[in-house]
C-alpha atoms as one frame of an Amber mdcrd trajectory, in Angstrom:
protein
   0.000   0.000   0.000   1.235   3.628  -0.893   1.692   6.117   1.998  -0.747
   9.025   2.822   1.073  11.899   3.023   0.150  15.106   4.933  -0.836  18.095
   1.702   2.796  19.672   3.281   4.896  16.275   2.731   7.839  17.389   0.222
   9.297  13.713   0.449  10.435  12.881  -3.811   8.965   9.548  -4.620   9.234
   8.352  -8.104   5.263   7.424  -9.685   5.119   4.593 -11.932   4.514   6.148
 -15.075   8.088   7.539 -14.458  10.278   4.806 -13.620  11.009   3.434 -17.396
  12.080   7.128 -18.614  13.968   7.326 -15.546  15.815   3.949 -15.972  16.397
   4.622 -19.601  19.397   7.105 -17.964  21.099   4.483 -16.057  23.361   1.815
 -17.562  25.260  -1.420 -16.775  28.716  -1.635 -17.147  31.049  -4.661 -19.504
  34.953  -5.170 -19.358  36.968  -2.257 -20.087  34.506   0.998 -19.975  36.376
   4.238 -20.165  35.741   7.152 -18.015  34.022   9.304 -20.386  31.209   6.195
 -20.625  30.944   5.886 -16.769  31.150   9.975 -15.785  28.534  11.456 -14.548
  26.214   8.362 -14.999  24.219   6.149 -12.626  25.186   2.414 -12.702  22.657
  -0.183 -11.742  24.589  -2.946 -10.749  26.275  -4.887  -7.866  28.983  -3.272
  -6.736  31.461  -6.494  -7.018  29.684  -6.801 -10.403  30.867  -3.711 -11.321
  33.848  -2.502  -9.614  36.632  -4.764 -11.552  34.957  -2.864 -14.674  35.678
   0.946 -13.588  39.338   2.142 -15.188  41.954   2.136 -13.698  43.367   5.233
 -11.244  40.520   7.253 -12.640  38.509   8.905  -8.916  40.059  11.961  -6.973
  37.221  11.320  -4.086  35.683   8.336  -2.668  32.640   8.594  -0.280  31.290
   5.490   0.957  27.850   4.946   2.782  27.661   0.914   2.545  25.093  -0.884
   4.774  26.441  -0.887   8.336  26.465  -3.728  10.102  23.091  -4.012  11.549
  19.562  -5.464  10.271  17.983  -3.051   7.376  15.677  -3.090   4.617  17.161
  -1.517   1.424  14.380  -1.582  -1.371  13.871  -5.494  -1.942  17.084  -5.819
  -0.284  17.246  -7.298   3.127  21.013  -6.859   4.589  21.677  -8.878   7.446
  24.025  -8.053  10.664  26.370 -10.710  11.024  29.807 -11.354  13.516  32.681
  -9.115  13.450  34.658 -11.021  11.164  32.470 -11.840   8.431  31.392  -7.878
   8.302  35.318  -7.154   7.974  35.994  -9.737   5.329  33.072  -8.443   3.267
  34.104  -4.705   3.689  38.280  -5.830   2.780  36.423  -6.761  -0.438  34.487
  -4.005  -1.195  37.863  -1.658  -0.394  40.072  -3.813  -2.398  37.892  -4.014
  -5.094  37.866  -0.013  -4.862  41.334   0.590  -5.255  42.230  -0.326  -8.259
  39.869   2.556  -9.239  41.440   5.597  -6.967  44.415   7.492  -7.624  46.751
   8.048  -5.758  45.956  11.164  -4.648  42.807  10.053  -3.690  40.719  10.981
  -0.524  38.280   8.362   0.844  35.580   9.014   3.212  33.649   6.158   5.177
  30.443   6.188   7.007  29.549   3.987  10.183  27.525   3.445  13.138  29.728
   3.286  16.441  29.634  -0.658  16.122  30.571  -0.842  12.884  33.236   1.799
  13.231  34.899  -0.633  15.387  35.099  -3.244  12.819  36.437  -1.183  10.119
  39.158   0.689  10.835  41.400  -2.459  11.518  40.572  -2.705   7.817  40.900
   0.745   6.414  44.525   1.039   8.470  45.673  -1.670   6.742  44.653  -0.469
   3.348  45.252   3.078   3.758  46.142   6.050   5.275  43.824   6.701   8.221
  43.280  10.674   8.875  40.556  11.308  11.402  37.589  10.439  12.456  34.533
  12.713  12.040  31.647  12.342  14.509  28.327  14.019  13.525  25.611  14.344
  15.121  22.166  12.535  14.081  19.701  14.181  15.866  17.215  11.389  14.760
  15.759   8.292  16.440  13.902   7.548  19.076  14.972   7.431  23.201  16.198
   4.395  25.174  15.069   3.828  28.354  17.507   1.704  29.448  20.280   3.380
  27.248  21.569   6.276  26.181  19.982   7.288  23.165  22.260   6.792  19.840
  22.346   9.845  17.731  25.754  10.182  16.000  27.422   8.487  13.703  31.134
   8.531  12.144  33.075   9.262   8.738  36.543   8.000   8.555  38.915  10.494
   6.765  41.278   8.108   5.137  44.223   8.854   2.087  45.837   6.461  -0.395
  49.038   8.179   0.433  50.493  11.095   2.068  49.895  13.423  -1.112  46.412
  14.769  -1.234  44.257  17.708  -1.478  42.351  19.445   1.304  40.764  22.726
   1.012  40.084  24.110   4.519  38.987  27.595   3.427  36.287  25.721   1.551
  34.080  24.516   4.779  34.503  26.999   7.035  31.065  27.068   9.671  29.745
  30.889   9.639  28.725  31.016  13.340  26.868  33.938  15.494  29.117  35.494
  18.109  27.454  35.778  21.153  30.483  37.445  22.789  32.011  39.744  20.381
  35.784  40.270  21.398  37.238  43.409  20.479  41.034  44.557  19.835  42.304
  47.502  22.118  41.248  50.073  18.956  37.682  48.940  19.390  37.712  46.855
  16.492  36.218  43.095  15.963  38.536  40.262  17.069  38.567  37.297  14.515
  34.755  38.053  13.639  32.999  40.415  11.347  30.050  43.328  12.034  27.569
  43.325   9.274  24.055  44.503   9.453  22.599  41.313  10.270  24.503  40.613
  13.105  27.926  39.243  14.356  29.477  36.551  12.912  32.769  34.354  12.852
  34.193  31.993  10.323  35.302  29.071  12.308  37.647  26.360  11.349  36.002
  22.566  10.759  36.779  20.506  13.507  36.079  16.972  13.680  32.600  16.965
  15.481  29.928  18.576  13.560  26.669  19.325  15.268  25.103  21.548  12.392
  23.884  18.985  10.216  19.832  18.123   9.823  18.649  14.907   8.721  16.345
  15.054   6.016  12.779  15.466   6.752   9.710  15.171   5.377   9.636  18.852
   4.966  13.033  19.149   2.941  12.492  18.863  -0.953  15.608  16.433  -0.842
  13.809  13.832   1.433  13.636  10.601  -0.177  12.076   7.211   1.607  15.709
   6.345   1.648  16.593   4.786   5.137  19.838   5.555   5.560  19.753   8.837
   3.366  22.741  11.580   4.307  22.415  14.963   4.361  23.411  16.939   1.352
  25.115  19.647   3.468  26.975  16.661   5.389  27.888  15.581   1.800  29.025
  19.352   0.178  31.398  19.547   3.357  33.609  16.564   2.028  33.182  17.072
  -1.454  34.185  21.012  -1.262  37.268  19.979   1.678  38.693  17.338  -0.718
  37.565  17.697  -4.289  38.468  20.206  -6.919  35.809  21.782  -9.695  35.821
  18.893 -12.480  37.000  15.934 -10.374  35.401  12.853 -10.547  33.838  11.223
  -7.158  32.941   7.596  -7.002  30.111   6.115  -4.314  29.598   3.117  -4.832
  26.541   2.531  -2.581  24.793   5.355  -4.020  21.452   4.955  -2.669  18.888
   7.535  -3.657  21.775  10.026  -5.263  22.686  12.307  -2.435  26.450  12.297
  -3.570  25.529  12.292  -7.231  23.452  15.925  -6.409  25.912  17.541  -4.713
  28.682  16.878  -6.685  27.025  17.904  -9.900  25.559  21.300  -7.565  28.941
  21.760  -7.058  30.786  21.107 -10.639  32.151  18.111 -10.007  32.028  14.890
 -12.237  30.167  11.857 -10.470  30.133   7.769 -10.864  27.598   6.518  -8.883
  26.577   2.616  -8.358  23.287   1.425  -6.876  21.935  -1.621  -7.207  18.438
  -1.104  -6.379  16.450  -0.195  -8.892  13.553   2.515  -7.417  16.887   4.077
  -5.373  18.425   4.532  -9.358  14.939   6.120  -9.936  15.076   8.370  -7.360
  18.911   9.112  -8.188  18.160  10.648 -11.697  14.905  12.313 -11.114  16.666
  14.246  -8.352  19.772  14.490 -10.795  17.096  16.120 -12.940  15.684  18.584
 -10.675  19.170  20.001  -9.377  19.653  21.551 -13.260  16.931  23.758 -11.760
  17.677  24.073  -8.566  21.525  24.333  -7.213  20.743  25.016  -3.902  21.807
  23.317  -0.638  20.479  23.692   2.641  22.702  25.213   5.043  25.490  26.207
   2.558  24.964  29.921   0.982  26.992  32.268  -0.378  29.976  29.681   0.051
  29.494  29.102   3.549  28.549  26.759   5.771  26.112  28.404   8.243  25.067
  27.014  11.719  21.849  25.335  12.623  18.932  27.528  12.945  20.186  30.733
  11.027  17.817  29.901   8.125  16.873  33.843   8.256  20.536  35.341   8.128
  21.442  32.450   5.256  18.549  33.929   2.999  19.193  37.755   4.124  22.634
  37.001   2.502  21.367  35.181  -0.510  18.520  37.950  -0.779  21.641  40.641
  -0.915  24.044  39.127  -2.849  21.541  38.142  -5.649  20.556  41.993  -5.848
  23.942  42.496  -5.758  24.624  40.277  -9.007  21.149  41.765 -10.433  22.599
  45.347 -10.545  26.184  44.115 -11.826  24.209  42.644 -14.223  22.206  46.238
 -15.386  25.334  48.182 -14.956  27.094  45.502 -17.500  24.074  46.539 -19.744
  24.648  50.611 -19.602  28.320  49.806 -20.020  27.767  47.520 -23.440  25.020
  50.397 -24.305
């Protein structure tokens, strides 16, 4: 049976008389497929399936969201939790398989639960070079009574070698100040006056507590349930990507890393094997050429939670801003 939504519901579901048109842009892939055939294209297909057929030293950015290790429904797809062991051995294939692909400048990024976390980074230290560890916070999910309630999970910051790129000016967190410091001249102290308040550019640490899970509200909720943020997403795609690199996921799910990347002019390969999570990959592929936006990142910032006014008083300016650059251009060619 469908679900009733409430007239407000933004969720993106994908209606029947879509899904051929919408699977007509995916594709499988055969030996030897070069990266102009695989770029920017979402493959339906098992990732071992796959894998061995992506070229060679071809991704700048990896960002992988595979099922942790825990009972879940994907789709038609049941994944089972199973011991420690067997969850490593499956994940040493999935990273070996993904090697072959990265170069070696490569960045990889790896999501987990706090059990699973434990079980992979015996792997990803032995396969590469392990960074940090990035705890956000997942203000979802429901309370424990006899436990403390679970609401953060981790991304491993891992390199294929000690040469790599990492942007920190990029995903900087534009944060009120509450207690604005001033210089003996009366000036601001490492923050900036503007008519909308006080505000300093902080450096990214590795605990993030400004990210919102997508919501039934939010026009990039999917039924997805595992889906990440986009603005969790832009954060490691601006930090270790450059305009026109190519970023693999390989458990692509509904197409959150496939968005952003193409919001932010990068190339993407995405695999899924689901089919209705493909669906909902390209139709949201196919509203972002409309629509570049991404909550809680404007005007190349990363703003805290709950400034939703200030990020559109900025947007609001700086697109009058471009409007009369745009009417002066006109005089000027006049």
């Amino acid at each position: 049976m469908e679900k009733v939504r409430a007239p407000r519901n933004r969720t993106l579901v994908v209606a029947d008389d879509e899904k051929m048109d919408l699977m007509g842009e995916t594709i499988a892939l055969n030996a030897g497929a070069e990266l102009d055939e695989v770029m920017d294209r979402v493959i339906f297909q098992d990732l071992l399936d796959c894998v061995r057929h992506l070229p060679e030293n071809s991704i700048d950015l990896a960002i992988l969201d595979p099922p942790y290790n825990l009972d879940k429904m994907f789709g038609q797809t049941k994944f089972k939790s199973s011991s420690a062991s067997s969850y490593a051995l499956l994940f040493q294939e999935w990273v070996s398989g993904l090697k072959r692909c990265l170069k070696p400048t490569a960045t990889i990024y790896v999501c987990a639960d706090w059990k699973t976390s434990s079980i992979i980074y015996p792997v990803l230290e032995k396969n590469l070079k392990v960074r940090n560890r990035i705890t956000w916070e997942r203000e979802k999910g429901r309370g424990a009574n006899a436990n403390w309630k679970n609401c953060s999970e981790d991304i491993w910051f891992c390199t294929m070698s000690d040469e790599y790129f990492f942007d920190v000016e990029s995903v900087k967190l534009k944060k009120r100040v509450i207690a604005p410091y001033k210089d003996n001249d009366g000036s601001p102290k490492d923050w900036s006056q503007t008519e909308d308040g006080n505000f300093r550019l902080t450096h990214p640490s590795n605990l993030w507590t400004d990210i919102s899970i997508p919501f039934w509200s939010m026009p990039e909720n999917t039924d997805h349930p595992t889906q990440k943020p986009e603005k969790l997403i832009a954060k490691l795609i601006l930090a270790s990507s450059k305009v026109g690199d190519v970023i693999l996921d390989p458990f692509l799910g509904s197409g959150t890393t496939a968005v952003v990347a193409n919001k932010l002019n990068r190339h993407f390969v995405g695999i899924e094997r689901e089919e209705y999570y493909c669906q909902l990959a390209v139709k949201r592929l196919r509203q972002a050429r409309d629509d570049n936006s991404i909550q809680g990142y404007t005007e190349g910032f990363f703003w805290e939670r709950n400034s939703l006014a200030q990020q559109q008083q900025a947007g609001v300016k700086s697109r009058k801003s471009l409007r009369l650059a745009e009417i002066g251009n006109l005089f000027d060619e006049n």
